[in-house]
RODO-368389 format. One record per atom (N, C-alpha, C, CB): x negated, y negated, z negated. Coordinates in steps of 0.05 Angstrom, whole numbers. Glycine has a CB too. Layout:
N
+--------+--------+--------+
|     px |     py |     pz |
+--------+--------+--------+
|      X |      Y |      Z |
...
+--------+--------+--------+
REM end
This chain:
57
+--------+--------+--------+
|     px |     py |     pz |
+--------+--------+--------+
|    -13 |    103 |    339 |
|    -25 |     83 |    320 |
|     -4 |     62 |    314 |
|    -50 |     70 |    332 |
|     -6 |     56 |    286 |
|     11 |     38 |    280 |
|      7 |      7 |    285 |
|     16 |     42 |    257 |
|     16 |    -16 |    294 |
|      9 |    -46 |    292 |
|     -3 |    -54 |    266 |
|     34 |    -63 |    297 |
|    -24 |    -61 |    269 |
|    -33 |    -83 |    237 |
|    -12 |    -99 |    225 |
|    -55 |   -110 |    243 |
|    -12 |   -102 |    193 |
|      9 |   -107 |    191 |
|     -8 |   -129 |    164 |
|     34 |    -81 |    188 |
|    -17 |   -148 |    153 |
|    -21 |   -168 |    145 |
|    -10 |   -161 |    119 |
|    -12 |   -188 |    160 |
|    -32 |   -171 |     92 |
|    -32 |   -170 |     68 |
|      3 |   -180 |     61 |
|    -57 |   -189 |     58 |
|      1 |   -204 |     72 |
|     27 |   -228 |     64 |
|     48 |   -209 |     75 |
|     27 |   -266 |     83 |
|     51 |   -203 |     95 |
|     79 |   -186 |    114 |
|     82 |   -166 |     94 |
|     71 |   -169 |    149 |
|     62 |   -147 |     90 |
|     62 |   -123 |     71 |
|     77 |   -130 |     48 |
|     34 |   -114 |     62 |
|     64 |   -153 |     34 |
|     78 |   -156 |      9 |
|     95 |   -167 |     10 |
|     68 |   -165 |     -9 |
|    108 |   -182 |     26 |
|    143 |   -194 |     22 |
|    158 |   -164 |     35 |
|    153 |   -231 |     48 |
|    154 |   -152 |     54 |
|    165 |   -124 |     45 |
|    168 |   -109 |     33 |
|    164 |   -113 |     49 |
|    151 |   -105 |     12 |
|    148 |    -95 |    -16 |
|    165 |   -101 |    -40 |
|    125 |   -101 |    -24 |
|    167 |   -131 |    -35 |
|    177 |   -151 |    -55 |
|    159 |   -149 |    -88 |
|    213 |   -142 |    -59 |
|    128 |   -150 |    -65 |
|    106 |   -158 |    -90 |
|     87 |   -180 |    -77 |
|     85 |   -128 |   -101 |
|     74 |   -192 |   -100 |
|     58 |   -211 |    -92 |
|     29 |   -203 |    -73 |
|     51 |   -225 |   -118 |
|     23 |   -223 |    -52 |
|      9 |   -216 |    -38 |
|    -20 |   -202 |    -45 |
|      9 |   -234 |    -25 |
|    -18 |   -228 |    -74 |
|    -58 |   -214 |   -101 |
|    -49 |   -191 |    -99 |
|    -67 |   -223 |   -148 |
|    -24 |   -180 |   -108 |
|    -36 |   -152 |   -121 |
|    -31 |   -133 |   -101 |
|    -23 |   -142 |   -149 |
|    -27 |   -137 |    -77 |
|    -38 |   -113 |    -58 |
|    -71 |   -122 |    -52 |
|    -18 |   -111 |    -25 |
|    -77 |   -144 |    -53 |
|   -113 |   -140 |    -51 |
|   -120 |   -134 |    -79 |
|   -134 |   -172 |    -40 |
|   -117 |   -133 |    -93 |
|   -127 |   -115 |   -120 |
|   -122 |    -84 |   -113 |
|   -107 |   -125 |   -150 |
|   -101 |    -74 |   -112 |
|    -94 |    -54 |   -108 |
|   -119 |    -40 |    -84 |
|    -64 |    -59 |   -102 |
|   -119 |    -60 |    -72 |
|   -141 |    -42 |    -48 |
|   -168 |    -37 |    -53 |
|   -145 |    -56 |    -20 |
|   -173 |    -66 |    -77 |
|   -201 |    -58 |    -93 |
|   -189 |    -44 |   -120 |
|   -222 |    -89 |   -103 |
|   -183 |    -30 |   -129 |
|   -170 |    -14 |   -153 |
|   -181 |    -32 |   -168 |
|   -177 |     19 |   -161 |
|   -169 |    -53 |   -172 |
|   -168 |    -71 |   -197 |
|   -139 |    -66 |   -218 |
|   -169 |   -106 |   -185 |
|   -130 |    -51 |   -206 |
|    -97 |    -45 |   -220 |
|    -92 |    -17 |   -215 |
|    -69 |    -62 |   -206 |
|    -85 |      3 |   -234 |
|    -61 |     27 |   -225 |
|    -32 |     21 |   -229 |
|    -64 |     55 |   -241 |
|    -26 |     17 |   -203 |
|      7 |     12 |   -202 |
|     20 |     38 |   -211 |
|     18 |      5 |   -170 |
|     41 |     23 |   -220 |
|     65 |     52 |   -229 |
|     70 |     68 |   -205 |
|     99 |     42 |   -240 |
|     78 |     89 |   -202 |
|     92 |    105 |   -185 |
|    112 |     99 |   -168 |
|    100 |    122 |   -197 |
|    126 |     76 |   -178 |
|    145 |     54 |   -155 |
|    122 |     42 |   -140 |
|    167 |     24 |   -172 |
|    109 |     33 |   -139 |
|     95 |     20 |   -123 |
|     78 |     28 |    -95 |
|     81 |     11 |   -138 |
|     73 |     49 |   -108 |
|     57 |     62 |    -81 |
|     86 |     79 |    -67 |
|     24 |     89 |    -91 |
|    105 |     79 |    -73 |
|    133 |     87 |    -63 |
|    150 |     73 |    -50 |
|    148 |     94 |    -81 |
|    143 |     47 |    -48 |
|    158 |     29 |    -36 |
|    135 |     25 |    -17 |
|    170 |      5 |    -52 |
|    112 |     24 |    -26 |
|     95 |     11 |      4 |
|     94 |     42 |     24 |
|     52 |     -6 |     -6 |
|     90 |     72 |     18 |
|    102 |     81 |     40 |
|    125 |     77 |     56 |
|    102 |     98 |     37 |
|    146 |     64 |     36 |
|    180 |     69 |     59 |
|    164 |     46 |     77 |
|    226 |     55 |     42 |
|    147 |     20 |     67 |
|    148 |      2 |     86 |
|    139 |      9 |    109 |
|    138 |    -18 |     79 |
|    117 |     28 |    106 |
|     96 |     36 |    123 |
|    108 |     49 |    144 |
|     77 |     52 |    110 |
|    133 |     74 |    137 |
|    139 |     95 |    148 |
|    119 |    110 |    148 |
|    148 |     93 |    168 |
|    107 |    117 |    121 |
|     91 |    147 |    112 |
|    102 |    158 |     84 |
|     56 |    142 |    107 |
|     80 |    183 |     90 |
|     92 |    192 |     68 |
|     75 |    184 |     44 |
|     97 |    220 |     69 |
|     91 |    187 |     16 |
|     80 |    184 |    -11 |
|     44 |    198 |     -6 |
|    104 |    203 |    -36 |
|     49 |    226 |     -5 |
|     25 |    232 |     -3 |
|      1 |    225 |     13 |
|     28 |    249 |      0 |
|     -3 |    215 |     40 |
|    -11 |    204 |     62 |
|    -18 |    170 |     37 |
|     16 |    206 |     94 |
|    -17 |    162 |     30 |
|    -30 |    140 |     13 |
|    -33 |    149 |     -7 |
|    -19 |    117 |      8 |
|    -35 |    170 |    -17 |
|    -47 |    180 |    -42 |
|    -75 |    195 |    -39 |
|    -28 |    199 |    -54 |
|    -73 |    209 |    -25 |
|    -92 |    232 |     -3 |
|   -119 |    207 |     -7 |
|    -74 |    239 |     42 |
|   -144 |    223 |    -23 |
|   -176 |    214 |    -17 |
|   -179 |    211 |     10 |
|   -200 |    235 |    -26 |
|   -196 |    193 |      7 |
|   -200 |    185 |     50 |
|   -222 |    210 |     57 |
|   -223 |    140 |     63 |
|   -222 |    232 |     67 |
|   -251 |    236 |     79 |
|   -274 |    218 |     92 |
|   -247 |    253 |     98 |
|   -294 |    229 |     71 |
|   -323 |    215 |     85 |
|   -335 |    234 |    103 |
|   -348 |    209 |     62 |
|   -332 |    210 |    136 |
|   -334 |    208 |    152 |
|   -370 |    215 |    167 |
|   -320 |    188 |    150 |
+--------+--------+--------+
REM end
C-alpha cells in the first residue's frame, strides 16, 4: 500500500493547481492526455491503472 499523499502535495508534483485535481476527481473537467500522464509518473502507476473503471464492490 502506498502512503496518502494530499490534494496540495499531489498537485505541486504535477505542477497543477491544487482546484483542478478536486475537479478532476468530481469530473468537472476532461484533462488532456498529459495530465493523467504526469499524475501516474507521480504516483508510480501505470497510465492504465488511473484510467481503469473502479469495480463495484
Amino acid at each position: 500500500m502506498y502512503p496518502p499523499i494530499s490534494q496540495e502535495e499531489l498537485a505541486h508534483r504535477v505542477g497543477i493547481d491544487r482546484t483542478y485535481i478536486s475537479s478532476l476527481e468530481r469530473c468537472v473537467y476532461s484533462p488532456s492526455i498529459e495530465v493523467p500522464d504526469r499524475l501516474a509518473a507521480v504516483l508510480g502507476v501505470e497510465l492504465a491503472a488511473l484510467l481503469k473503471k473502479a469495480s463495484s464492490e
